[in-house]
C-alpha positions as CSV (number, residue, x, y, z in Angstrom):
1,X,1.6,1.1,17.1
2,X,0.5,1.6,13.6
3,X,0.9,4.5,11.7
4,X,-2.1,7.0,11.1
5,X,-2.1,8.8,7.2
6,X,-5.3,11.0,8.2
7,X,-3.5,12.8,11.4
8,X,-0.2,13.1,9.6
9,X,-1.5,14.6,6.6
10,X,-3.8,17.0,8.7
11,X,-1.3,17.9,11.2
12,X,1.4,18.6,8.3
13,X,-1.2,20.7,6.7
14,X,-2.5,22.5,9.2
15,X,1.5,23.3,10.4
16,X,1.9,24.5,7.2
17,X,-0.9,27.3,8.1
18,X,0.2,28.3,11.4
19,X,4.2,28.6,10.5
20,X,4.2,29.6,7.0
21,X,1.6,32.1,7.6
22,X,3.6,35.8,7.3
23,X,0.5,37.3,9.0
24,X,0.7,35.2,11.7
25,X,4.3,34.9,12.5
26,X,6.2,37.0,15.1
27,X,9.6,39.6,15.1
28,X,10.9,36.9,17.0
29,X,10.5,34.0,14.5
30,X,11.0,36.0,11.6
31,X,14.6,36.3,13.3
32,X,14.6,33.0,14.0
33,X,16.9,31.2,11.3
34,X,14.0,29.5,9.3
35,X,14.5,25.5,8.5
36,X,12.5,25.1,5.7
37,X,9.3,22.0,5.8
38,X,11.0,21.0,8.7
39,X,8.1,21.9,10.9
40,X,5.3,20.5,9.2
41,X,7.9,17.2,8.7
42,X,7.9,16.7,12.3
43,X,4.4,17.4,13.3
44,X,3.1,14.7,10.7
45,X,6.1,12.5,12.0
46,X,4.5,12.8,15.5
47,X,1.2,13.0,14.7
48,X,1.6,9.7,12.1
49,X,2.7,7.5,14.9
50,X,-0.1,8.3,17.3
51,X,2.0,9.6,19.9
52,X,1.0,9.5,22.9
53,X,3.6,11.0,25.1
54,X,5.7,14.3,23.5
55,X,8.6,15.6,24.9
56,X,10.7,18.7,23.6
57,X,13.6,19.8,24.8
58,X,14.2,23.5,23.8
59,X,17.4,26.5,24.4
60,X,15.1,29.2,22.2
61,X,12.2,30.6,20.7
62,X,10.8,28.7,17.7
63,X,8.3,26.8,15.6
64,X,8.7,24.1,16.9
65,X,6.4,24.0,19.9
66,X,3.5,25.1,17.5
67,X,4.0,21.8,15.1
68,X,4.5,19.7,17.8
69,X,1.5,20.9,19.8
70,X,-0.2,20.7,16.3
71,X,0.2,16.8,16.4
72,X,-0.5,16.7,19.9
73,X,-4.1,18.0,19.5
74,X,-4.4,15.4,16.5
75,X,-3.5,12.6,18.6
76,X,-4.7,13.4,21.7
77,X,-1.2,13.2,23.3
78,X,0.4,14.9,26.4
79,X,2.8,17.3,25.2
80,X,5.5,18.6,27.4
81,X,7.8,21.9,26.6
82,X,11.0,22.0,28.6
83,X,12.7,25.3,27.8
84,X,14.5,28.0,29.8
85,X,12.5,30.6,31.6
86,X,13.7,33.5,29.4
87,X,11.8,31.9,26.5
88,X,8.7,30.8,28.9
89,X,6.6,34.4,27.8
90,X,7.3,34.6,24.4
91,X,7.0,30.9,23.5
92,X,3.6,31.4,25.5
93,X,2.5,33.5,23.5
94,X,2.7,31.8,20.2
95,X,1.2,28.9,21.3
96,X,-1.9,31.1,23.0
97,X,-2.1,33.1,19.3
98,X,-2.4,29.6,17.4
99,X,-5.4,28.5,19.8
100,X,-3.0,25.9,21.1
101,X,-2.0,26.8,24.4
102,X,-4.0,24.5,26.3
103,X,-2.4,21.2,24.8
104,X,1.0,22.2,25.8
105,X,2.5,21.7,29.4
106,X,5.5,24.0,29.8
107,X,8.1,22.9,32.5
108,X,11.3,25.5,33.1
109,X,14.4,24.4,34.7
110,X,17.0,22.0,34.4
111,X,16.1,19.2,31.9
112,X,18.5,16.6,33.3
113,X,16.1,16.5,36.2
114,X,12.8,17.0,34.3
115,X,13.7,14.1,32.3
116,X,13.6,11.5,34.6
117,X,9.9,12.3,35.3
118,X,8.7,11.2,31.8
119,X,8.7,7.6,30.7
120,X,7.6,5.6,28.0
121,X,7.9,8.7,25.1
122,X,6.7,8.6,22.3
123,X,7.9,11.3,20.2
124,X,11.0,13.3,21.5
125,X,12.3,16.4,19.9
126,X,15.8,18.4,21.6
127,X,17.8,21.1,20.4
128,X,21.3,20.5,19.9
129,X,22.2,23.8,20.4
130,X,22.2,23.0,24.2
131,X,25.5,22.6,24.9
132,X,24.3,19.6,27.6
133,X,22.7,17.8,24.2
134,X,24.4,14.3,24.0
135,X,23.6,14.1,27.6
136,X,20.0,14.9,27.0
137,X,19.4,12.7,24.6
138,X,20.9,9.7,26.4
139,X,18.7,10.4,29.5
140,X,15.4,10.1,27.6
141,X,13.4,7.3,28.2
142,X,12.0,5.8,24.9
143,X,8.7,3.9,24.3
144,X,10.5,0.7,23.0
145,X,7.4,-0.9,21.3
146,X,8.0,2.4,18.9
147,X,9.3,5.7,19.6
148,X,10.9,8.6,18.0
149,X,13.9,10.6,18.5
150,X,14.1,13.9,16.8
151,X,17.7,15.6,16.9
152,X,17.6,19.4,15.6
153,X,20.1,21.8,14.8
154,X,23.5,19.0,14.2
155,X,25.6,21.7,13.1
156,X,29.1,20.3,11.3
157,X,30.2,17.1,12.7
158,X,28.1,16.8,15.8
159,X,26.5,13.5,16.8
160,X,23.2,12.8,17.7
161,X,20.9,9.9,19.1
162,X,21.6,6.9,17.3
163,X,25.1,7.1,16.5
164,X,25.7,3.1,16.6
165,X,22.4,3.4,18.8
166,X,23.7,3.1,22.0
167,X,22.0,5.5,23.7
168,X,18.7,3.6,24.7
169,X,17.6,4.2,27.9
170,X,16.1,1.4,29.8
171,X,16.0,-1.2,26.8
172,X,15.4,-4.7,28.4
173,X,15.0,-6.9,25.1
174,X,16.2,-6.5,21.5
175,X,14.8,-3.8,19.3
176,X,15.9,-1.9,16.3
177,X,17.4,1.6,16.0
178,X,17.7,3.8,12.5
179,X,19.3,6.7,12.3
180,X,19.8,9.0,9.4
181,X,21.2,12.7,9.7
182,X,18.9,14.7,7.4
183,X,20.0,17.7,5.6
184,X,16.9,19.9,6.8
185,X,18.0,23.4,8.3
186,X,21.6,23.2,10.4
187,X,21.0,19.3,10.4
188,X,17.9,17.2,11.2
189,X,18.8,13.7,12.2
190,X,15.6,11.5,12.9
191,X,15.6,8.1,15.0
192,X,13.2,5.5,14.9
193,X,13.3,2.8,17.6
194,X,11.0,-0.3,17.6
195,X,10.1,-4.1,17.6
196,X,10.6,-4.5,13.1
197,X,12.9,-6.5,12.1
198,X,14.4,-3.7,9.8
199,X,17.3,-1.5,10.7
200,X,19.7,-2.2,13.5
201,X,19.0,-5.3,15.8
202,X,20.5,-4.3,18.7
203,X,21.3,-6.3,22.4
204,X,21.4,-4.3,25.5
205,X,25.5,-3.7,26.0
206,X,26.2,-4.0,22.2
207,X,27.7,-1.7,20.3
208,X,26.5,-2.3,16.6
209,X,27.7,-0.2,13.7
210,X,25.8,2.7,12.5
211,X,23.2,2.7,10.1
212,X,22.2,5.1,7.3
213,X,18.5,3.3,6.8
214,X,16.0,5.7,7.1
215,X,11.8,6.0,6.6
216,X,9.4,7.4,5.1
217,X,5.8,9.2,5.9
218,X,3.2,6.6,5.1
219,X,0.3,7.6,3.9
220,X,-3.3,6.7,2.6
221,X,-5.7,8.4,0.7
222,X,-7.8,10.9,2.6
223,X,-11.4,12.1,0.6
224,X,-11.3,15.5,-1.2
225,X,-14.6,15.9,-0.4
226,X,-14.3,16.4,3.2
227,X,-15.7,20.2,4.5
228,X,-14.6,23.3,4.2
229,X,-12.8,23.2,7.4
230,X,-10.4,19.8,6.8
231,X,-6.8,20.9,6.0
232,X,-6.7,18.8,3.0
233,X,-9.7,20.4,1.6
234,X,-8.2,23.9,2.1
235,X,-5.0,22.8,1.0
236,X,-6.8,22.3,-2.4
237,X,-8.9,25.7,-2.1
238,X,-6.2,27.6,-2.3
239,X,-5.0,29.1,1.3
240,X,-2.2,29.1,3.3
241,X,-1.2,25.3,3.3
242,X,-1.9,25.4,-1.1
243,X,-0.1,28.5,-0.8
244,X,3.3,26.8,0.6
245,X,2.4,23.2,-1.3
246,X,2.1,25.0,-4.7
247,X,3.7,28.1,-4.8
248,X,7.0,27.0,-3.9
249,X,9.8,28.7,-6.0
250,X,11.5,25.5,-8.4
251,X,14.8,27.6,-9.3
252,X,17.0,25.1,-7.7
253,X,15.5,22.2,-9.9
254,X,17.6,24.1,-12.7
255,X,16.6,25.0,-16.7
256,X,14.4,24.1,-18.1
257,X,11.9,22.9,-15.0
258,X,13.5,26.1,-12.7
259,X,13.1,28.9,-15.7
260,X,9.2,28.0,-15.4
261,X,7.0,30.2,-13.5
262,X,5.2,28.6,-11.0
263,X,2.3,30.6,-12.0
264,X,2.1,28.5,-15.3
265,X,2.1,25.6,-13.6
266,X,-1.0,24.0,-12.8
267,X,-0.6,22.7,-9.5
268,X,-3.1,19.9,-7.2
269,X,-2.4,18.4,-4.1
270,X,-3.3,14.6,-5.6
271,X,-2.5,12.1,-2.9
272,X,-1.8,13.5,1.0
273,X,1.8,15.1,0.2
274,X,2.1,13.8,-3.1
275,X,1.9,17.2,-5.3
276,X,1.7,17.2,-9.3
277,X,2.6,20.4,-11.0
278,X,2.4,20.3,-14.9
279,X,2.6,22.7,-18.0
280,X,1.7,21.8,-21.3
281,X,2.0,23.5,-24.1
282,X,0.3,23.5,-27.8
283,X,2.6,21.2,-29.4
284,X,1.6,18.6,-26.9
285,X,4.9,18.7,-24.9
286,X,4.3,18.3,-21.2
287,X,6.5,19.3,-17.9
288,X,6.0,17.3,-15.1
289,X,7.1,17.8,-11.6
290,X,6.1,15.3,-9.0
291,X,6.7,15.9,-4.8
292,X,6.3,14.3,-1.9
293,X,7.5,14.2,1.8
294,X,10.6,11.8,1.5
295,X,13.5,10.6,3.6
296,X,14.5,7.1,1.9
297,X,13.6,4.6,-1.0
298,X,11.7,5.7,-3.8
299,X,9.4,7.7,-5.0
300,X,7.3,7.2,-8.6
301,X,4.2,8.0,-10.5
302,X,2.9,5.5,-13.3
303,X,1.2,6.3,-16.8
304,X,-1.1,3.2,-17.1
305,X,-3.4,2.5,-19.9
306,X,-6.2,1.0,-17.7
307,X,-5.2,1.4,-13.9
308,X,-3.8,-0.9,-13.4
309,X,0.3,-1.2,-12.5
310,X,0.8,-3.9,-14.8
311,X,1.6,-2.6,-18.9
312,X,2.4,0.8,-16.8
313,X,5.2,3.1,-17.4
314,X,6.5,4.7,-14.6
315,X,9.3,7.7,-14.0
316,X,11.1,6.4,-10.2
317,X,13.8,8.9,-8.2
318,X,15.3,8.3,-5.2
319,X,18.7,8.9,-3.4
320,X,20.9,6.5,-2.6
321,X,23.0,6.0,0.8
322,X,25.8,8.0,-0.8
323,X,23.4,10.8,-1.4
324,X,24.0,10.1,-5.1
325,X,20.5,11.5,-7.2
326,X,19.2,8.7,-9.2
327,X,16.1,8.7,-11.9
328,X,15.0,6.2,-14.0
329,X,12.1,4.9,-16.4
330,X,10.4,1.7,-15.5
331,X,8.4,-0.8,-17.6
332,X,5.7,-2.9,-15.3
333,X,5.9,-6.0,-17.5
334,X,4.6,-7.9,-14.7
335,X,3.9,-8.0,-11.0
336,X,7.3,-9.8,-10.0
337,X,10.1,-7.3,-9.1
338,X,12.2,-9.2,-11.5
339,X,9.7,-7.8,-14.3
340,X,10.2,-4.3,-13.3
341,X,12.3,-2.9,-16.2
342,X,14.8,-0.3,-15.9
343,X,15.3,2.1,-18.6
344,X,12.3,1.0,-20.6
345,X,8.7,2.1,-20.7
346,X,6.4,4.2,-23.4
347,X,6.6,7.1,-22.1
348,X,7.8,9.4,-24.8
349,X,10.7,11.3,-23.3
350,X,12.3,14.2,-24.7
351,X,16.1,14.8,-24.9
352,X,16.0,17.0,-21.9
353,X,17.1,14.8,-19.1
354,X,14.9,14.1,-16.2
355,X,15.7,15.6,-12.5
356,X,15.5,14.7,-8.8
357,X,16.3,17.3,-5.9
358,X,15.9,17.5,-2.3
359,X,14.6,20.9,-1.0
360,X,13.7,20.7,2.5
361,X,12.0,17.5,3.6
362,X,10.3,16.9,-0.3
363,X,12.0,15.2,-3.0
364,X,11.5,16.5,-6.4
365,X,10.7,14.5,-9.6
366,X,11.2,16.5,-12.6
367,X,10.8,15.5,-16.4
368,X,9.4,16.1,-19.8
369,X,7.1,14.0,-22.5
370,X,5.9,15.2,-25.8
371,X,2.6,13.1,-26.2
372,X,1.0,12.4,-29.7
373,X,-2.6,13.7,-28.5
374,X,-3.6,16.3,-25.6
375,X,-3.6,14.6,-22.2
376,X,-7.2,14.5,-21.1
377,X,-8.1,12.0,-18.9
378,X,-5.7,9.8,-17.4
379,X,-5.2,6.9,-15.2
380,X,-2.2,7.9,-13.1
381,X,-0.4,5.7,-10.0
382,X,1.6,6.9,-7.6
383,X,3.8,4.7,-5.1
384,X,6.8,4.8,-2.6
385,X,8.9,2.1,-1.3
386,X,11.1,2.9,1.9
387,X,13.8,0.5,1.0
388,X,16.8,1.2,-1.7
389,X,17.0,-0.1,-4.8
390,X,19.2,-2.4,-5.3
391,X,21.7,-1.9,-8.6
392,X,18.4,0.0,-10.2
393,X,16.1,-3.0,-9.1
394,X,13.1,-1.7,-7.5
395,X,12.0,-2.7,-3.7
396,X,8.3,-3.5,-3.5
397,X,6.3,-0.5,-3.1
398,X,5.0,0.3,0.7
399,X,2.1,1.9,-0.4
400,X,0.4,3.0,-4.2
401,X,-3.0,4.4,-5.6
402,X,-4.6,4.8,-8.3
403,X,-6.5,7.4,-9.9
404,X,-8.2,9.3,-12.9
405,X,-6.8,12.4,-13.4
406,X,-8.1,14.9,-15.6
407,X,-5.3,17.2,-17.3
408,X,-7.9,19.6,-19.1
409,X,-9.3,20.4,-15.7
410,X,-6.7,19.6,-13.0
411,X,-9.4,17.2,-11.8
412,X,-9.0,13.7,-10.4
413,X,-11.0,11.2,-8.9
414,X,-10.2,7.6,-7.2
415,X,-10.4,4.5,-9.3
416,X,-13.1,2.3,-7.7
417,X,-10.4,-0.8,-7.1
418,X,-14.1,-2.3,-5.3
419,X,-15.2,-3.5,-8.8
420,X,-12.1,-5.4,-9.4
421,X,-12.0,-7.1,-5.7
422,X,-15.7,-8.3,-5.8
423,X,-15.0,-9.8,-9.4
424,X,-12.1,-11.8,-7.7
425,X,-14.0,-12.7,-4.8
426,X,-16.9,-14.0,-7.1
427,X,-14.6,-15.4,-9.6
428,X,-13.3,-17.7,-6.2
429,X,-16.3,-18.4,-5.1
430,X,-18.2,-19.7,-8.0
431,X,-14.9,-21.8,-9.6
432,X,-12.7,-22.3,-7.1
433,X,-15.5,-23.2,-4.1
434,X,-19.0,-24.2,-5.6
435,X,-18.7,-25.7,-8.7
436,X,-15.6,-27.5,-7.4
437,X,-17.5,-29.1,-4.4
438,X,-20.8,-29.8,-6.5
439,X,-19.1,-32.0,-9.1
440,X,-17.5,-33.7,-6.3
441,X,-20.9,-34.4,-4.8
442,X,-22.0,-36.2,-8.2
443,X,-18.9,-38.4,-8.2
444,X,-18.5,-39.3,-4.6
445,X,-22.6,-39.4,-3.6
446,X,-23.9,-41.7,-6.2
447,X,-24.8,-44.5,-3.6
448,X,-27.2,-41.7,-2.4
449,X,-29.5,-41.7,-4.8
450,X,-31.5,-39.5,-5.7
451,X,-29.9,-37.0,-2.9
452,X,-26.7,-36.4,-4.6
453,X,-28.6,-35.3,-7.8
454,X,-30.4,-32.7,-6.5
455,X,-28.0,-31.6,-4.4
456,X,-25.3,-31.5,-7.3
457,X,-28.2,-29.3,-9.2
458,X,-28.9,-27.0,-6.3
459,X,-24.9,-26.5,-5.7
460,X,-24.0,-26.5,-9.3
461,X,-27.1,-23.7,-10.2
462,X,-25.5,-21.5,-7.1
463,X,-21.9,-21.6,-8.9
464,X,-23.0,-20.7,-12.2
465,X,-24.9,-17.9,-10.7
466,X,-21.7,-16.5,-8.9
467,X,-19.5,-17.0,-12.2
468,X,-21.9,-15.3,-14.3
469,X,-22.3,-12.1,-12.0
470,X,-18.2,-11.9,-12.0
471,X,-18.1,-12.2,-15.6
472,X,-20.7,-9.5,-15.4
473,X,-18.6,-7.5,-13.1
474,X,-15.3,-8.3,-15.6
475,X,-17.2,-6.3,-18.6
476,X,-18.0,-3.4,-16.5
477,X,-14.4,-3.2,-15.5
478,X,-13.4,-3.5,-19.2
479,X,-15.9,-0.6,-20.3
480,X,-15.4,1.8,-17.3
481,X,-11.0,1.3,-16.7
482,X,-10.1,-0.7,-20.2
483,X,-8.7,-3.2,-18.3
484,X,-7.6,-4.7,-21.7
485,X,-6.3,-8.3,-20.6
486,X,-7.0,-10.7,-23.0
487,X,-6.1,-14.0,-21.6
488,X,-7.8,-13.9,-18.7
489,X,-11.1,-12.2,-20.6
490,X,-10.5,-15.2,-23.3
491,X,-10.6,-17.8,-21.4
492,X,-13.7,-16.5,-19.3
493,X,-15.6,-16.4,-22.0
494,X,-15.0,-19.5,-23.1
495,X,-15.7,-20.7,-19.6
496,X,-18.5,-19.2,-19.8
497,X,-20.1,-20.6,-22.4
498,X,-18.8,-24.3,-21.4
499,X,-21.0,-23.1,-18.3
500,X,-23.9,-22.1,-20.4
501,X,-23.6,-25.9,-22.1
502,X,-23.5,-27.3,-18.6
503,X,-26.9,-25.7,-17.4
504,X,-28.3,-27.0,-21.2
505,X,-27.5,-30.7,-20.6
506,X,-29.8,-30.5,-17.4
507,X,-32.8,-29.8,-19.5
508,X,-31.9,-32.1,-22.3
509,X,-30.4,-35.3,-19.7
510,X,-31.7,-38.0,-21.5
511,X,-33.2,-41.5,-19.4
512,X,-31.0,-44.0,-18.0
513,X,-32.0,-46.6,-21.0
514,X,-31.8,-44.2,-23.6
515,X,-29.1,-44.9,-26.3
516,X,-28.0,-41.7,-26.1
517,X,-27.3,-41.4,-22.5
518,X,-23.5,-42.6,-22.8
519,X,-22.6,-39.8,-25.0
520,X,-24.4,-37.4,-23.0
521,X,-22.6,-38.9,-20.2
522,X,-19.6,-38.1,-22.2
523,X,-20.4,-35.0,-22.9
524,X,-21.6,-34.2,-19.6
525,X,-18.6,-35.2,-17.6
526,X,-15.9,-34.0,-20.3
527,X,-17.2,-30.6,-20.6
528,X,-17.5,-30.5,-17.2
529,X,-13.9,-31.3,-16.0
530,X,-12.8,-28.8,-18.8
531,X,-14.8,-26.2,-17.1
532,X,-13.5,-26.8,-14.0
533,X,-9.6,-26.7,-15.4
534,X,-10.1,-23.6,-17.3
535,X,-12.0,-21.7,-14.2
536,X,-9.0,-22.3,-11.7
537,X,-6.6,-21.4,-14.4
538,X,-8.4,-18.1,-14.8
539,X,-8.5,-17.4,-11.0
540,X,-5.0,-17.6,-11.3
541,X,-4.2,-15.6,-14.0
542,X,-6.9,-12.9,-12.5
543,X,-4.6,-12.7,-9.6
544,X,-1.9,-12.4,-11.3
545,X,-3.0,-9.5,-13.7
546,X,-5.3,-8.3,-11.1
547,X,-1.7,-7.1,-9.5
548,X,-3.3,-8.8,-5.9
549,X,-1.5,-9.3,-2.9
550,X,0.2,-12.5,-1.1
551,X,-3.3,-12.1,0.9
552,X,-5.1,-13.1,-2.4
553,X,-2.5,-15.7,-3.7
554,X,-2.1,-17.8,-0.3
555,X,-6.4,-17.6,-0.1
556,X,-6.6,-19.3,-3.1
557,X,-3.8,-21.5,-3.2
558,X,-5.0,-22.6,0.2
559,X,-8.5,-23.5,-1.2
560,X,-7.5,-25.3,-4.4
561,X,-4.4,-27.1,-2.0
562,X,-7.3,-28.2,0.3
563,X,-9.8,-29.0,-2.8
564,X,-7.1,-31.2,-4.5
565,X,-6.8,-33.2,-1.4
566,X,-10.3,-33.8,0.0
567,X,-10.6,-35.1,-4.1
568,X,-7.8,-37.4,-3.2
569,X,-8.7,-39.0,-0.1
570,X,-12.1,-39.6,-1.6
571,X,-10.8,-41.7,-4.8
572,X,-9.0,-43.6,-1.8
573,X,-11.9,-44.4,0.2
574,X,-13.9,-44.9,-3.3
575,X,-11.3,-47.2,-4.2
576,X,-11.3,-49.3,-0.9
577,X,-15.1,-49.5,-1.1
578,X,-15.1,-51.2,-4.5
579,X,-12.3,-53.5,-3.6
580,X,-13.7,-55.0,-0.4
581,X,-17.1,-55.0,-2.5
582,X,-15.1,-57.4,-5.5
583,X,-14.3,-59.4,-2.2
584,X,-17.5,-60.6,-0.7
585,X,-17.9,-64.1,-1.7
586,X,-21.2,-64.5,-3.5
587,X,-24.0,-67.0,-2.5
588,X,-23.7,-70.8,-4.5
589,X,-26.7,-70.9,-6.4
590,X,-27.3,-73.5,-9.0
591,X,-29.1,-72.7,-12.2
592,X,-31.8,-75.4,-13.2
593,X,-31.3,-75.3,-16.8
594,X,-27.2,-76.0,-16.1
595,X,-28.4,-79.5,-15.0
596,X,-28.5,-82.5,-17.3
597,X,-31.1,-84.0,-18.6
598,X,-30.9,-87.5,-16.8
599,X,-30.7,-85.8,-13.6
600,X,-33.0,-87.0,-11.3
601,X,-34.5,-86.6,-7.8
602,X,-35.8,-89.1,-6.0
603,X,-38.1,-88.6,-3.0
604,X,-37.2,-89.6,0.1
């Protein structure tokens, strides 16, 4: 089951509407102790996964039911309220006021018994204030391909689901249980069971130990220019949801990031829940607050020259299993996590140390910079990785993007990442595949005269074609993102003009009996091996600046792997065919001028 950004950043929007709303919320729910983001958290949990089946198992009136039904109508699920009857009316109600009361199936009675009609769930949410709670929770049957277990309300030292995770119902093979006790409201802890080898892999009849591994809300970036009526496009017009994302009081951050009004803050919903909020002043100096949904890892945004993650320098905060607030500068000197350097970076600091808080279900990244110049236009990245770092060493981020943002405006706008990945894919195709196989064709195919020539022509012609376009491609990258690497840009050039030299000795090839031929031949050949070299060594170091994936590296380690060897078992077989050549005995002849001179014939 794979997780879905665009329904879990509508759904936790659109929650953010119908429950933070004052207009819109009831006497009874304004009495209702409020837990803050914890609504919109789970309806984007729910929603995120795809659920299918919802369950929730309720003793009172609350939000609850409207972010849950919120996912459902997201997802498409079947949503199923079990509450007591003295609620039925007035939970009702709410739901029929928020247009949702046709999505929700409401069952009263005992849930001991209504719980054994549901299997396979998806996404389970129960009150703890139920005194039958632990009960509850063990009875519910759990999708174990990937399910949910939300358990609200753990007051003090209560214990929910996955305490040592032995409360899964109906588990037949191994899977893996995390549990993590969030401090949302009373006490929020959040179960995630599936097939990933992450977490706790449990047996049926074990008891493993308990786990403090949690997740984190994946998501991907959704278009700002969706209409009027797309949550994320309100969020960033200003309504409700901008209202609650934006407007949020930052007094618990502390001076000098609490003491600013948020009305001096320019605020913009930048990436799903990611949220920037900055202030800069004349002297340059700039406050910086970065939020997100979080419940484990890390959280960062980059300052990068061109882009691109590598030369970037990044501010990273996270909490660690103790609960212990950590922050830290980061230097991308490469794309190995060994080359992601704490406590270094360009970023020009002040003496005011940088903050990160938990308030409700968003961390809080909090820090200040005195830049030489006015930001203006800027590439920024942002990025999250669900596991801890380990002694300050970074995981590898679970998801990033890029983009341009535009401090003078509050504007921002994707960085086309297109550009980059059709250079690399020509840059392959021309060195790595064409011009590869049509040199191999002049070497290997001679006996097939004249078919090799034209053949290593035609191929050869294709190859430079598909080089020069990605070389073309490289200098619009450099003018439009300054993607300033000058190695790789070096050496294609000078590949490049090797190229150019390559496609001039076909129109100056000289005849076979010339005297020149052996140094064109020379020149030929030599020019073209060095072509060759220098093209797969700038594949390489493309990928490798280019900040690609494995997907990238194993393509084209695959192709020059398999290149290598064809070239290898054809000098073999080239090799055998000239030696069993050498060893055909030739025909006696006798030359008449080898006779002597008294030699005679005589008739017979």
């Amino acid at each position: 089951m794979e997780w879905s950004a665009t329904s879990a950043t509508k759904a936790y929007l659109e929650t953010l509407q119908l429950c933070n709303n004052p207009s819109k919320l009831s006497e009874s729910w304004k009495t209702t102790t409020r837990e803050p983001g914890s609504n919109e958290f789970i309806s984007a949990l729910a929603a995120g996964m795809k659920s299918k089946l919802i369950v929730e198992i309720k003793s009172s009136v609350s939000p609850s039911t409207i972010a849950l039904a919120t996912a459902a109508k997201h997802t498409g699920a079947r949503f199923v309220c079990i509450l007591p009857e003295t609620a039925l009316n007035q939970v009702k109600k709410e739901t029929k006021d928020s247009g949702l009361i046709d999505i929700v199936e409401f069952n009263t009675g005992d849930p001991t018994e209504i719980l054994q009609h549901y299997e396979q769930v998806d996404f389970s949410l129960v009150d703890c204030k139920n005194d039958d709670y632990p009960k509850l929770l063990k009875m519910i049957n759990v999708n174990p391909k990937r399910s949910i277990v939300v358990a609200n309300n753990l007051e003090g030292d209560k214990e929910g689901f996955g305490i040592g995770g032995r409360h899964v119902t109906g588990m037949k093979d191994e899977v893996t249980v995390r549990s993590m006790k969030h401090p949302i409201g009373k006490g929020m802890e959040i179960t995630t069971i599936g097939s990933e080898k992450r977490g706790i892999l449990m047996k049926k009849k074990s008891t493993p130990r308990a786990n403090k591994s949690k997740w984190i809300v994946k998501v991907d970036e959704v278009s700002v220019s969706a209409d009027a009526d797309d949550p994320l496009t309100a969020a960033a017009d200003g309504n409700a949801g901008r209202y609650e994302l934006c407007d949020t009081d930052l007094s618990f951050l502390g001076p000098p990031y609490g003491n600013i009004s948020a009305s001096n803050f320019i605020c913009s919903p930048i990436w799903n829940t990611f949220v920037l909020r900055y202030f800069q002043r004349e002297d340059n100096l700039m406050t910086i607050i970065l939020s997100a949904v979080y419940t484990t890892g890390w959280v960062g945004i980059g300052f990068s020259r061109n882009g691109m993650m590598l030369g970037s320098s990044a501010m990273v905060g996270w909490f660690n299993k103790k609960g212990h607030a950590r922050i830290k500068q980061y230097y991308l000197q490469g794309a190995h996590i060994s080359q992601v350097i704490a406590d270094k970076g360009e970023l020009p600091l002040t003496n005011i140390p940088p903050v990160v808080a938990l308030h409700g279900p968003m961390i809080y990244i909090a820090f200040q910079a005195k830049f030489e110049h006015r930001l203006g236009r800027q590439p920024i990245i942002l990025a999250f990785g669900t596991r801890y770092p380990n002694h300050f060493h970074l995981s590898k981020h679970d998801d990033k993007t890029a983009v341009w943002f535009d401090f003078s405006q509050a504007s921002f706008s994707g960085i086309d990442i297109s550009q980059k990945k059709n250079h690399g894919i020509l840059g392959i195709f021309g060195w790595g595949l064409f011009l590869p196989a049509g040199a191999m064709v002049a070497r290997y195919l001679k006996h097939k005269d004249p078919l090799w020539y034209y053949l290593h022509a035609g191929i050869q012609f294709v190859g430079f074609i598909l080089g020069l376009a990605a070389v073309v491609l490289g200098v619009q990258l450099y003018r439009s993102i300054n993607a300033d690497v000058p190695a790789h840009r070096g050496i294609g050039i000078f590949v490049l003009v090797l190229s150019i030299l390559q496609i001039m000795a076909f129109f100056l090839r000289p005849n076979k009996d010339s005297k020149y031929r052996r140094y064109w031949n020379w020149y030929h050949h030599w020019f073209g091996r060095m072509a060759l070299f220098f093209g797969a060594l700038n594949v390489i170091l493309g990928i490798q600046y280019g900040g690609a994936g494995d997907d990238w590296k194993i393509g084209y380690g695959f192709l020059l792997g398999l290149t290598l060897l064809v070239v290898i078992l054809l000098e073999v077989f080239t090799c055998l065919r000239n030696r069993n050549k050498s060893d055909l005995p030739s025909n006696f002849q006798m030359n008449p001028s080898d006779m002597p001179s008294n030699f005679q014939m005589n008739p017979i």
